[in-house]
MISE-363821 format. One record per residue (C-alpha): residue number from 1; residue in three letters; z, x, y. Coordinates in steps of 0.001 Angstrom, whole numbers. Example, Ala and Ser with C-alpha at 12.3 -4.5 7.8 and 13.67 -1.06 7.14 Angstrom:
% MISE-363821
SITE   romar   logu         Z         X         Y
SITE       1    ALA      7800     12300     -4500
SITE       2    SER      7140     13670     -1060
END
This chain:
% MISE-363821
SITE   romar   logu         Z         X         Y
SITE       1    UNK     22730      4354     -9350
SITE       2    UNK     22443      8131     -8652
SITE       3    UNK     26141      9018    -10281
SITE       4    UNK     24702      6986    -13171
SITE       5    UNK     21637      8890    -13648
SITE       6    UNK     23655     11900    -13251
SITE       7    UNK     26015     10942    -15864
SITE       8    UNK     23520     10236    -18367
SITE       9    UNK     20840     13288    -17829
SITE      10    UNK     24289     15261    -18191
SITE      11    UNK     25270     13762    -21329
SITE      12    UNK     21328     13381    -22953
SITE      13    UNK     20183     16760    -21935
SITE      14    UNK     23226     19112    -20750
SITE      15    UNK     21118     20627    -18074
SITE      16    UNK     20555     21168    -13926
SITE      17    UNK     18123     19003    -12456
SITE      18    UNK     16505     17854     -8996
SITE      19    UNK     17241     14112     -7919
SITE      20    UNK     13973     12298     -6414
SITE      21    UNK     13836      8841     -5134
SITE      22    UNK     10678      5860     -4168
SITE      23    UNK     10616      2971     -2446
SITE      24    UNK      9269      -664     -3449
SITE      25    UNK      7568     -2003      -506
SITE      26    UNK      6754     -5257      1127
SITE      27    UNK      3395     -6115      2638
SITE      28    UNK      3629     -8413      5516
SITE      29    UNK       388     -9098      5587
SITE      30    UNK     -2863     -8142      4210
SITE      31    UNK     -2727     -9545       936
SITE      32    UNK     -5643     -8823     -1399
SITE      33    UNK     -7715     -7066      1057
SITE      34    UNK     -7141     -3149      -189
SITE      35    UNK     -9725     -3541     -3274
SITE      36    UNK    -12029     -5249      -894
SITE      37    UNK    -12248     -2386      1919
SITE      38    UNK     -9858     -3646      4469
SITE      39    UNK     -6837     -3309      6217
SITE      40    UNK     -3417     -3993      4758
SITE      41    UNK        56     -3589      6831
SITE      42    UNK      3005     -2729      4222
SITE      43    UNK      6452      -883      4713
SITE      44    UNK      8620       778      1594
SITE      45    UNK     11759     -1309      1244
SITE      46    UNK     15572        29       878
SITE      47    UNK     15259      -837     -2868
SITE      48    UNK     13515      1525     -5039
SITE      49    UNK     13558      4134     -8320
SITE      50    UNK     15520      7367     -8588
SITE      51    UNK     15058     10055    -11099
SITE      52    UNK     16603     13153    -12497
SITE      53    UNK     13961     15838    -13760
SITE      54    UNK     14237     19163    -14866
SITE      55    UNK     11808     21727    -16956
SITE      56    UNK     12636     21534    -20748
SITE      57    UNK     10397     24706    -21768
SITE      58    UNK      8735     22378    -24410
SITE      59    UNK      4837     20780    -24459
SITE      60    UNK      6540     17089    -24055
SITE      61    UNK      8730     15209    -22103
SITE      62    UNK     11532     13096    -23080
SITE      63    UNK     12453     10317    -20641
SITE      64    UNK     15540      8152    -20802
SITE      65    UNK     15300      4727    -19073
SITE      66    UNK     18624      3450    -17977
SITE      67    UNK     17282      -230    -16969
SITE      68    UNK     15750      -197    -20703
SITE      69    UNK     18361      1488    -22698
SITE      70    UNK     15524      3591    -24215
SITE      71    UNK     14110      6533    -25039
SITE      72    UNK     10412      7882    -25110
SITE      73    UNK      9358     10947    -26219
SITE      74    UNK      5688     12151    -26362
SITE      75    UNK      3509     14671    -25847
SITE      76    UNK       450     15654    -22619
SITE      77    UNK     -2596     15155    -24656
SITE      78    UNK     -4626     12131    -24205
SITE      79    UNK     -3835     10809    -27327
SITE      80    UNK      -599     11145    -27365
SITE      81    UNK       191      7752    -24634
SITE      82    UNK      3542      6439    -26005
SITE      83    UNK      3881      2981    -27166
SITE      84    UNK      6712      2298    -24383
SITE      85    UNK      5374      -196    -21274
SITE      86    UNK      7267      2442    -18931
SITE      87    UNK      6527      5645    -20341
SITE      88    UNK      2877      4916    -19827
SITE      89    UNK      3273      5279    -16102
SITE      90    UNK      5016      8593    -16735
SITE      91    UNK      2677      9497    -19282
SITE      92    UNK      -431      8498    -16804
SITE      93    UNK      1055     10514    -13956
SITE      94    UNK      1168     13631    -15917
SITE      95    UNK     -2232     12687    -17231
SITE      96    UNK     -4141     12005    -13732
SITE      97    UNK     -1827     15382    -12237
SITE      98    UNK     -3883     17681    -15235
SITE      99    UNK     -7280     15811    -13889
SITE     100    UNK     -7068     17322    -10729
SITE     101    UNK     -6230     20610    -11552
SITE     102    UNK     -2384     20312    -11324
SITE     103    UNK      -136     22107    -14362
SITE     104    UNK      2418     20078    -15361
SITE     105    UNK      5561     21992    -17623
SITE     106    UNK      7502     19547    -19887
SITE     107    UNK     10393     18014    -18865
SITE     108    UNK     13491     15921    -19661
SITE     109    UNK     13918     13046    -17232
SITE     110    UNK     16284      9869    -16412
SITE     111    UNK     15065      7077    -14852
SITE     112    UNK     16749      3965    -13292
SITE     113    UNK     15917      1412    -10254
SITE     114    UNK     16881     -1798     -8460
SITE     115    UNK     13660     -2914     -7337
SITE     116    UNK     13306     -6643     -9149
SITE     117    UNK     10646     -6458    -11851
SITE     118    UNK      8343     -9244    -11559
SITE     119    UNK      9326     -9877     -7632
SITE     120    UNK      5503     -8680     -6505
SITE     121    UNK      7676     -5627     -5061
SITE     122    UNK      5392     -2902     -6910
SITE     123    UNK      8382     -1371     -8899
SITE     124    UNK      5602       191    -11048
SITE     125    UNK      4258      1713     -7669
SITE     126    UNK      7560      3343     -6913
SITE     127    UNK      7626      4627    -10481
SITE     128    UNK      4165      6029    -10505
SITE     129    UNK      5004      7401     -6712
SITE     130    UNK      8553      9336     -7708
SITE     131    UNK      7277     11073    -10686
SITE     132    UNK      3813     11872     -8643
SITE     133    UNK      5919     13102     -6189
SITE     134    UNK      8613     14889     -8347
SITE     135    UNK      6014     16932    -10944
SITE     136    UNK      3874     17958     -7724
SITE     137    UNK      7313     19551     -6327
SITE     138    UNK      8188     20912     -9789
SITE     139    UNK      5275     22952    -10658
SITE     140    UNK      4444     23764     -7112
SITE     141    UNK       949     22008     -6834
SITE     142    UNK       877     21598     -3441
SITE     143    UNK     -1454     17910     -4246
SITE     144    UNK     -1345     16219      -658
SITE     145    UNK       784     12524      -412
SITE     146    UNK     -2888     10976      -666
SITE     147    UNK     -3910     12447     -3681
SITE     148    UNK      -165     11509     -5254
SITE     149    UNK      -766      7895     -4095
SITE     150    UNK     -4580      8353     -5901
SITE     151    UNK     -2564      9536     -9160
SITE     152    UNK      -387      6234     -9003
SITE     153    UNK     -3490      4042     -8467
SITE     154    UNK     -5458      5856    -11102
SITE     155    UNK     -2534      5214    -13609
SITE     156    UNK     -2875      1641    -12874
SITE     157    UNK     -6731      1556    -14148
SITE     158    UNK     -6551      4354    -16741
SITE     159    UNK     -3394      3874    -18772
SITE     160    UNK     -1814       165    -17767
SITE     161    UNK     -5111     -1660    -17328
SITE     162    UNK     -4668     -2950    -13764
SITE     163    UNK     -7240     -2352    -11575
SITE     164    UNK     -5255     -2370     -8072
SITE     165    UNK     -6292      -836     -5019
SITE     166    UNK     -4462      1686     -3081
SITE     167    UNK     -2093       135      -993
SITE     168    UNK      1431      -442     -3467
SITE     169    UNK      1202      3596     -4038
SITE     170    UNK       270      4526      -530
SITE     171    UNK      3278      2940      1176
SITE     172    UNK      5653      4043     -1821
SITE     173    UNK      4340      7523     -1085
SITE     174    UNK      3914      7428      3507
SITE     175    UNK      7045      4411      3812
SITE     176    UNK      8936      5751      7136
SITE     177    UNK     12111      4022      7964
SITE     178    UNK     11374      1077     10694
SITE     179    UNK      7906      1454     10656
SITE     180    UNK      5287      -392      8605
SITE     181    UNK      1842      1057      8398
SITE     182    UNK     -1559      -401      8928
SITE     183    UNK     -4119      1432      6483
SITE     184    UNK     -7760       903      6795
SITE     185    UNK     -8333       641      2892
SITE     186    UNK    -12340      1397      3703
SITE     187    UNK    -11699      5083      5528
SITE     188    UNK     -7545      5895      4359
SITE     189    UNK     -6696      5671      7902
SITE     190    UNK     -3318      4785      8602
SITE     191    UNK     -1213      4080     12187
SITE     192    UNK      2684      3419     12490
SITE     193    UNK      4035       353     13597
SITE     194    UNK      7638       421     14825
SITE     195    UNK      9137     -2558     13246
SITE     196    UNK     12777     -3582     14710
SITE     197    UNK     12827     -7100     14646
SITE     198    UNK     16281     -6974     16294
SITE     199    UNK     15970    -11408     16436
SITE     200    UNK     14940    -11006     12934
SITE     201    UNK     15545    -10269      8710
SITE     202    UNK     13119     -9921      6392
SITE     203    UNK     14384    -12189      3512
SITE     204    UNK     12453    -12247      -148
SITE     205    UNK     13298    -15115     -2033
SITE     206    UNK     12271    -14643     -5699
SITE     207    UNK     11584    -17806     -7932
SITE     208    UNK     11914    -16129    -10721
SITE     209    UNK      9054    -17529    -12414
SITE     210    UNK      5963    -15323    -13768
SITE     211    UNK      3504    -18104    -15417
SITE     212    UNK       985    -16334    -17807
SITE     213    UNK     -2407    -16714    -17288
SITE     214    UNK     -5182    -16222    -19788
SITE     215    UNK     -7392    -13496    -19032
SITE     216    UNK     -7387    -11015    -16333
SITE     217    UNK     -6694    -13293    -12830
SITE     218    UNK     -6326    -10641    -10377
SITE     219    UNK     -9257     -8488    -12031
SITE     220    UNK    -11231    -11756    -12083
SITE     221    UNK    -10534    -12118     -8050
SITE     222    UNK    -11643     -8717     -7218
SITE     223    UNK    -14647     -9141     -9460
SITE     224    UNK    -15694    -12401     -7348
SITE     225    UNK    -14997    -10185     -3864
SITE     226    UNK    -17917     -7597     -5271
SITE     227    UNK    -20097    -10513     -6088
SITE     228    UNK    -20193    -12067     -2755
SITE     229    UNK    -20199     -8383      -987
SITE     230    UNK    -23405     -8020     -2918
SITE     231    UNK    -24408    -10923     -2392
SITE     232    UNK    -24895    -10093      1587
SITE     233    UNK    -25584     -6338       544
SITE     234    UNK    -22804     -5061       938
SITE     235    UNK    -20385     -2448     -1419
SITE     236    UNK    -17099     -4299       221
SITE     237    UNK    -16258     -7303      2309
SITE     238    UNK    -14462     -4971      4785
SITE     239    UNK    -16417     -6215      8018
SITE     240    UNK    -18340     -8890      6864
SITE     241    UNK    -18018    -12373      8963
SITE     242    UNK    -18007    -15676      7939
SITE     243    UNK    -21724    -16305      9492
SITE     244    UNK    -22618    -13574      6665
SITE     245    UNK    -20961    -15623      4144
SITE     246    UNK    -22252    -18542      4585
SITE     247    UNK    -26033    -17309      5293
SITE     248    UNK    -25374    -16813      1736
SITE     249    UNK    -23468    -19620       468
SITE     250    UNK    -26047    -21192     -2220
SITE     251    UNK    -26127    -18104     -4108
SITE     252    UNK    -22835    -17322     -5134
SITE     253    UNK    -20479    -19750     -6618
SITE     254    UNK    -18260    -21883     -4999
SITE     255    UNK    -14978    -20164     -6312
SITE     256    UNK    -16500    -16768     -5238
SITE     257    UNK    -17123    -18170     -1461
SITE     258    UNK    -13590    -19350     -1292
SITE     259    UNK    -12253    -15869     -2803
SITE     260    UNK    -14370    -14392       -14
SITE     261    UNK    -13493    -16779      2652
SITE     262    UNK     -9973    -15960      2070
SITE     263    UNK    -10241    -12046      2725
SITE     264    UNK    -12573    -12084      5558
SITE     265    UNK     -9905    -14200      7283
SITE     266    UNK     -7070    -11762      5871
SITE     267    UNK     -9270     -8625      7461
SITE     268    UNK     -8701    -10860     11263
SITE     269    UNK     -5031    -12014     10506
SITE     270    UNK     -3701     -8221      9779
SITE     271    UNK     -5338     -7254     13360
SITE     272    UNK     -4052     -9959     15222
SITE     273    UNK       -67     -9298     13504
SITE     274    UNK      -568     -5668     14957
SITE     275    UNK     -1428     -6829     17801
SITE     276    UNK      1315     -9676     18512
SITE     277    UNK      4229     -6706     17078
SITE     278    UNK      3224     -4406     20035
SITE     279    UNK      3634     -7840     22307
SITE     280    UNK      7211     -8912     20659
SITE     281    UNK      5266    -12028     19823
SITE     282    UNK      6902    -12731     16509
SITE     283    UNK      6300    -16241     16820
SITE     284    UNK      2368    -15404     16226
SITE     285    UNK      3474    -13091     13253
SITE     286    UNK      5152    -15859     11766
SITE     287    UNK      1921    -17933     12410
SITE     288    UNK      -311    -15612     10578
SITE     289    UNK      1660    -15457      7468
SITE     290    UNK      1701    -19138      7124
SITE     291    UNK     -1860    -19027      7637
SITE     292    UNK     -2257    -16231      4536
SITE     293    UNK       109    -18218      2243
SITE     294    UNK     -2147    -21401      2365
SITE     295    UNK     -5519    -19147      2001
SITE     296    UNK     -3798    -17494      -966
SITE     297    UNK     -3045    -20631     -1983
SITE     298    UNK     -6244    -22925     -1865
SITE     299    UNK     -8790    -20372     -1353
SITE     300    UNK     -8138    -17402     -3934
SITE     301    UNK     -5744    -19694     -5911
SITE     302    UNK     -3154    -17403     -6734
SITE     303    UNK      -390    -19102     -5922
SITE     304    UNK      1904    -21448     -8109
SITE     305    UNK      3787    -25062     -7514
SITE     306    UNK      7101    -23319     -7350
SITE     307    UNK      5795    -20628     -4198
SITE     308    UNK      4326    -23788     -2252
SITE     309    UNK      7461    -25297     -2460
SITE     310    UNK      9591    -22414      -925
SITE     311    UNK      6849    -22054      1638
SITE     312    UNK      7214    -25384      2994
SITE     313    UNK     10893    -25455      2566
SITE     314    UNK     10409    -22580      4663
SITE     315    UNK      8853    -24222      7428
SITE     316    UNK     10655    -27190      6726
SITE     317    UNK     14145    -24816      7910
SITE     318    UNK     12484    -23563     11029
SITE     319    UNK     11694    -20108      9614
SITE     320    UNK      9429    -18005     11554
SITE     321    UNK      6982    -17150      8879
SITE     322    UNK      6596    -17527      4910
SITE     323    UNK      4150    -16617      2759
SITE     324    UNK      3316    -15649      -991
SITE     325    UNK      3506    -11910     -1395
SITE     326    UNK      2298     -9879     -4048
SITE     327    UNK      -369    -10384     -6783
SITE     328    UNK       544    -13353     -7148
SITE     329    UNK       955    -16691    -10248
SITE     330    UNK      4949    -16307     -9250
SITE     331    UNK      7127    -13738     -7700
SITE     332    UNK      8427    -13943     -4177
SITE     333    UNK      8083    -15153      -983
SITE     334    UNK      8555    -12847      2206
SITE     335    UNK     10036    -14468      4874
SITE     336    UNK     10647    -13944      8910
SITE     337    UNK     14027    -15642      9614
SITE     338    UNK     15723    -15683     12340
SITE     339    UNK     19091    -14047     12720
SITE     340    UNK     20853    -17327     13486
SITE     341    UNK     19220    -19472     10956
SITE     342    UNK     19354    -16686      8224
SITE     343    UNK     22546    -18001      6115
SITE     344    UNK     21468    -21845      6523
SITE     345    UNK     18228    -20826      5253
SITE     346    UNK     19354    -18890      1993
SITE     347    UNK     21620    -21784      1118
SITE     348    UNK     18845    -24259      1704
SITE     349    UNK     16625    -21932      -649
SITE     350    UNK     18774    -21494     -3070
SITE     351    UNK     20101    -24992     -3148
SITE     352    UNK     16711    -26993     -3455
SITE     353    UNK     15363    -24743     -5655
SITE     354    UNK     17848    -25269     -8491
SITE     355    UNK     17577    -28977     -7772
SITE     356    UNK     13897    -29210     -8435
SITE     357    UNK     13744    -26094    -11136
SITE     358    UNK     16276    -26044    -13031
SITE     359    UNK     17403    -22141    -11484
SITE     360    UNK     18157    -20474     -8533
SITE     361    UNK     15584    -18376     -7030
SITE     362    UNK     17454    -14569     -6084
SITE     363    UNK     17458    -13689     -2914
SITE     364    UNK     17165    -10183     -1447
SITE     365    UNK     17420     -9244      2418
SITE     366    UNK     15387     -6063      2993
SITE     367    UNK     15177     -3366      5564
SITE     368    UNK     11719     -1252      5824
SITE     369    UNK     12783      2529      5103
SITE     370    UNK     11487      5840      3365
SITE     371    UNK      9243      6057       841
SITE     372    UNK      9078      8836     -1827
SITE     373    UNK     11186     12145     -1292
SITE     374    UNK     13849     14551     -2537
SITE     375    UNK     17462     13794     -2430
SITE     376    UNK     20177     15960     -1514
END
């Protein structure tokens, strides 16, 4: 991918440039919990985007997408946002940088990635995250790696209409090769987690489906959360138990008690996983993330036939832990496997799948590594 980009910037734009790279990430657990105050445990993934920038000495940039075949010029100005679905996270990175006091110089960029679009693996996180990262180096801002994860989260809700918490751009931005991290969404806390499940892969199995919903469903979800927190008088779930919830239970609508219900036991299940990785207790791990899939499943209904099906194949195989991961209404599945059951299980996946839908879901080992940085 990098001798690619190379090859391209080189024959586009003729020029020197710097070579920056960001991660996708997983999120073992914690799923819906960052808009809602709480705590979410993700790592950035060994599949991610890479970029070539360098200063054009004009007021615009001109970015070349290699996974696209396309080109998008436009301008810094607010009103000149480009028409292009990807250029819009560019174009909202530059954007939120000039907010907060950051110059930004034109450029000339290529752009390429391998993190699967649609896979819940936040390739627009890892977007937002490199260029962040890469115009902060470039002008010499000096913006701290929270305030670059901000910038990515504030593209989301100002220029692609997603309002997403913090997490996807924080772990593209703080990933650290075998660790994950446990943020505290609430006060931007964050502790390291050695992960080395040496017994172990993490295995995503993709269904390849993306079923399109009418309306907003994840805004709709957070929207419920803020209801019930009110509800009890509260800004954000983070800390509230289920006696609060149900204290208040005939005065917020069933769906919104369920929503709730789910992330107040997400906020409990994130703790224990910390607590069962410093034991070597993967078993309990495993536990947990059955636990979320079925709560994302029944209680904040974001789930899909086709996700259910690979969970319970999943425990039908003996793996260690499944769930749903991502925003959800398709994508992937995360799964614990163990080492020895690893190659039976893919086949199994893959095999059942295409007998029940028609394809083969992809499948993609992953090993937690480094998030957002500059390449040699």
């Amino acid at each position: 991918m990098k001798t690619k980009i190379q090859e391209k910037f080189n024959a586009l734009f003729g020029a020197e440039g710097e070579m920056y790279a960001s991660a996708g990430r997983v999120n073992l657990i914690g799923e819906h919990t960052d808009y809602n105050g709480g705590y979410v445990f993700p790592g950035a993934i060994d599949k991610g985007v890479m970029i070539k920038i360098a200063p054009n000495g004009l007021d615009k940039v001109r970015a070349y997408a290699i996974d696209f075949e396309e080109m998008a010029e436009f301008g810094m100005e607010e009103s000149d946002k480009p028409e292009q679905a990807w250029a819009r996270y560019i174009f909202g990175v530059v954007r939120e940088t000039i907010k907060r006091g950051g110059k930004v110089k034109g450029f000339d960029t290529v752009v390429a990635g391998d993190v699967p679009a649609g896979a819940g693996l936040s390739s627009s996180a890892a977007l937002e995250s490199v260029y962040a990262y890469a115009i902060n180096e470039m002008n010499g801002n000096g913006i701290d790696l929270f305030e670059l994860a901000r910038i990515g989260q504030s593209t989301e809700h100002n220029y692609c209409g997603v309002k997403c918490g913090i997490m996807d751009q924080f772990a593209s931005c703080f990933g650290k090769e075998g660790c994950l991290i446990r943020l505290d969404c609430k006060t931007m806390e964050y502790e390291y987690f050695p992960f080395h499940p040496t017994e172990h892969k993490l295995v995503l199995v993709d269904s390849r489906v993306k079923h399109q919903l009418t309306g907003s469903p994840y805004n709709d979800r957070r929207e419920s959360c803020e209801r019930a927190a009110k509800a009890m008088g509260r800004d954000l779930l983070r800390g509230a138990t289920m006696e609060m919830l149900d204290a208040v239970k005939d005065k917020i609508s069933e769906e919104d008690y369920m929503r709730a219900r789910f992330v107040i036991g997400e906020e409990r299940r994130v703790l224990d996983v910390c607590d069962a990785l410093k034991a070597g207790d993967y078993e309990t791990v495993g536990k947990k993330m059955y636990e979320t899939h079925w709560g994302l499943s029944r209680d904040y209904e974001v789930s899909c036939e086709e996700l259910d099906f690979l969970a319970e194949l999943a425990e039908e195989c003996g793996v260690t832990g499944s769930r749903i991961m991502g925003g959800g209404f398709g994508g992937c599945t995360i799964n614990l496997v163990r080492n020895e059951i690893c190659d039976f299980f893919i086949e199994k996946a893959r095999s059942s799948f295409a007998a029940k839908y028609g394809h083969e879901p992809m499948i993609y080992p992953v090993v937690i590594s480094d998030g957002a940085r500059k390449l040699d």
